[in-house]
C-alpha positions in Angstrom: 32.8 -12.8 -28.7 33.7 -12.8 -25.1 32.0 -10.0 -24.2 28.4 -12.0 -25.9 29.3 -15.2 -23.8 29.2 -13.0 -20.8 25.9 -11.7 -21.5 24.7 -14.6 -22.3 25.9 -16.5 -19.1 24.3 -13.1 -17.2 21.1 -13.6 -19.1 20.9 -17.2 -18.1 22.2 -16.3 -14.5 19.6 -13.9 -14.2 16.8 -16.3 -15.6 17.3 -18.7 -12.9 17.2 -16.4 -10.2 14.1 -15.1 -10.9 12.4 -19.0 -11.5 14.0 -20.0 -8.2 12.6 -16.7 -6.3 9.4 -16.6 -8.1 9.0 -20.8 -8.1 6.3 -22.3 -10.5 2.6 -21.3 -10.3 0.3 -23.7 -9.7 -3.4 -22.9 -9.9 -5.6 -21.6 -6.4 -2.3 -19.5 -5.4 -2.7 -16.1 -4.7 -1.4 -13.9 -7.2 -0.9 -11.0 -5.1 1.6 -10.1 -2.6 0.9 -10.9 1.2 1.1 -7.3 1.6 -1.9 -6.5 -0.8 -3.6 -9.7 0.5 -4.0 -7.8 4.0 -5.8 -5.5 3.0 -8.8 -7.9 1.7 -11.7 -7.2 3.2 -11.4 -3.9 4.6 -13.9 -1.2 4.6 -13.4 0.3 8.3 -10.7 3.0 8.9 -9.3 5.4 11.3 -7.1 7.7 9.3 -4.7 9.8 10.1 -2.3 12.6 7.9 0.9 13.3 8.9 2.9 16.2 7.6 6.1 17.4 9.7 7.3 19.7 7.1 3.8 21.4 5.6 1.2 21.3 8.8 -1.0 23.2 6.5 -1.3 20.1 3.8 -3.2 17.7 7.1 -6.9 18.9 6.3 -6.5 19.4 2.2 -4.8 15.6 2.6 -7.6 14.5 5.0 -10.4 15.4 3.3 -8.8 14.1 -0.1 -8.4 10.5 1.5 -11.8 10.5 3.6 -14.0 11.5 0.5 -12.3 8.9 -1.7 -12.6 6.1 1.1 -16.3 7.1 1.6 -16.9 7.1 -2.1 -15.8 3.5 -2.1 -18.0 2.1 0.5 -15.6 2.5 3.8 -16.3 3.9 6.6 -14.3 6.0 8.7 -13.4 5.8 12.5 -12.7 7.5 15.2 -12.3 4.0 17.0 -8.5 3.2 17.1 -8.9 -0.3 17.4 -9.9 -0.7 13.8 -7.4 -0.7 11.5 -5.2 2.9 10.8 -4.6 4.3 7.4 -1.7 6.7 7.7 -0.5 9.0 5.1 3.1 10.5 6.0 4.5 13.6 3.7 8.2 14.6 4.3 9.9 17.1 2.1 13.6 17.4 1.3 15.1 20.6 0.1 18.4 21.2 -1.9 20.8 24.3 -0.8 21.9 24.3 -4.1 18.0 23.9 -6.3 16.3 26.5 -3.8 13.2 26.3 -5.3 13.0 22.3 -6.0 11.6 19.6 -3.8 11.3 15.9 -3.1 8.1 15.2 -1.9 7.8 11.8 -0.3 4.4 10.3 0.4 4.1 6.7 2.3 1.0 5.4 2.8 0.7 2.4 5.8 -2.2 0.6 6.9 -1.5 -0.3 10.3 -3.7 -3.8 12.0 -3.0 -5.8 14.5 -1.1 -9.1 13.6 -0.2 -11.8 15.6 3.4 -12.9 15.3 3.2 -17.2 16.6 6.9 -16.8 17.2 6.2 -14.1 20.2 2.5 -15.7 21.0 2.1 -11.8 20.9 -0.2 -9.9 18.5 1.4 -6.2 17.5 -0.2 -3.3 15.7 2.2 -3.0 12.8 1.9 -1.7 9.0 0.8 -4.8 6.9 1.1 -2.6 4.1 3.4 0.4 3.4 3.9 1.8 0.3 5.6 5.4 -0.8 6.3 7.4 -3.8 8.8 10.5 -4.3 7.2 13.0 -6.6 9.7 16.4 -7.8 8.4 19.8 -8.1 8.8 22.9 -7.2 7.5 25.1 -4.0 4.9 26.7 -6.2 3.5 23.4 -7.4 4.2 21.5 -4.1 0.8 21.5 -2.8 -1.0 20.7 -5.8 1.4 18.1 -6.4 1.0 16.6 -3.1 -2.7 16.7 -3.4 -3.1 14.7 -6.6 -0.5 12.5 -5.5 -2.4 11.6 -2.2 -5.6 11.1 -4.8 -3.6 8.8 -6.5 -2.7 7.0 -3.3 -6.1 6.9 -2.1 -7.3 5.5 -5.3 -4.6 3.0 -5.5 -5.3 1.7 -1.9 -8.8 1.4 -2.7 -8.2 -1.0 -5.7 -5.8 -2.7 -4.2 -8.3 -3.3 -0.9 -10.8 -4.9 -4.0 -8.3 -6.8 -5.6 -7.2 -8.1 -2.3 -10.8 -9.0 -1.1 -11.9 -10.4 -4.8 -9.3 -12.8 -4.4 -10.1 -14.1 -0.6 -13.8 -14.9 -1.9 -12.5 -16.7 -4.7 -10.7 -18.6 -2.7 -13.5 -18.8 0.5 -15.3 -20.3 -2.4 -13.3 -23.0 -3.3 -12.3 -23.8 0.1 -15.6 -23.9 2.0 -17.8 -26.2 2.2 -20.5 -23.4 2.7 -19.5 -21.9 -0.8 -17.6 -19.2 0.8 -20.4 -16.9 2.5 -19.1 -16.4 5.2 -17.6 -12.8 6.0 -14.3 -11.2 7.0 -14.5 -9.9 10.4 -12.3 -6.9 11.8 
């Protein structure tokens, strides 16, 4: 019995902590995270692949995230003041699994903010997100080539979510009907 008045308390506990953090919704909020939300409105890029521990993966990765990009609609840039999709790939090795990896991919779309606080404006990553994938060294480029497909794919969908929701709310906010257009 004591042991199901704990839980309980911890259920209850844990219930309000997660009302308090997450607060009521109220229609016209966004429904994403800030992070996603920076990505509305994109369709400009300069991309880059970084890959300390495989070199060779850069093109096969490169290509992988240009083609998908393209096939969305975005255009790619050699102009680096637009804003910079970086893919990162680190690999971690166990003495004692010889033949298993960790392979960690972050993905960060890096713009230029301004941060009132400062009265600067900083090129930082507005979003960053990552995944560790295990395998083994025979699978690890295939691996890390589905997985950057993956991220590609996700970043994309995430970009429309992102830019779905800032007409929506353009919409209901201008007086114009919301067509005007996001600038980069």
């Amino acid at each position: 019995m004591k042991y199901l008045l704990g839980a309980g308390a911890a259920v209850i506990v844990l219930g309000c902590g997660v009302w308090a953090v997450a607060g009521p919704y109220t229609p016209g909020q966004r429904s994403i995270a800030d992070e996603a939300f920076s990505l509305a409105g994109l369709n400009r890029f300069n991309v880059e692949v970084r890959s300390p521990h495989m070199p060779e993966m850069i093109n096969p990765v490169l290509k992988v995230l240009s083609e998908r990009l393209q096939d969305a609609g975005c255009e790619l840039s050699e102009d680096l003041d637009v804003p910079r999709m970086v893919i990162s790939i680190f690999i971690s090795k166990d003495p004692n699994q010889p033949e298993a990896l960790a392979v960690l991919i972050v993905i960060a779309v890096r713009q230029p903010v301004s941060i009132e606080r400062l009265q600067t404006e900083l090129t930082i990553p507005t979003a960053l997100y990552t995944h560790v994938k295990l395998t083994t060294k025979a699978k690890a480029r295939t691996v890390i080539i589905q997985q950057a497909r993956k991220f590609a794919d996700f970043a994309i969908e995430t970009m429309r979510e992102a830019t779905e929701m800032w007409q929506r709310n353009r919409e209901k906010s201008l007086p114009d009907g919301g067509n005007e257009s996001l600038s980069q």
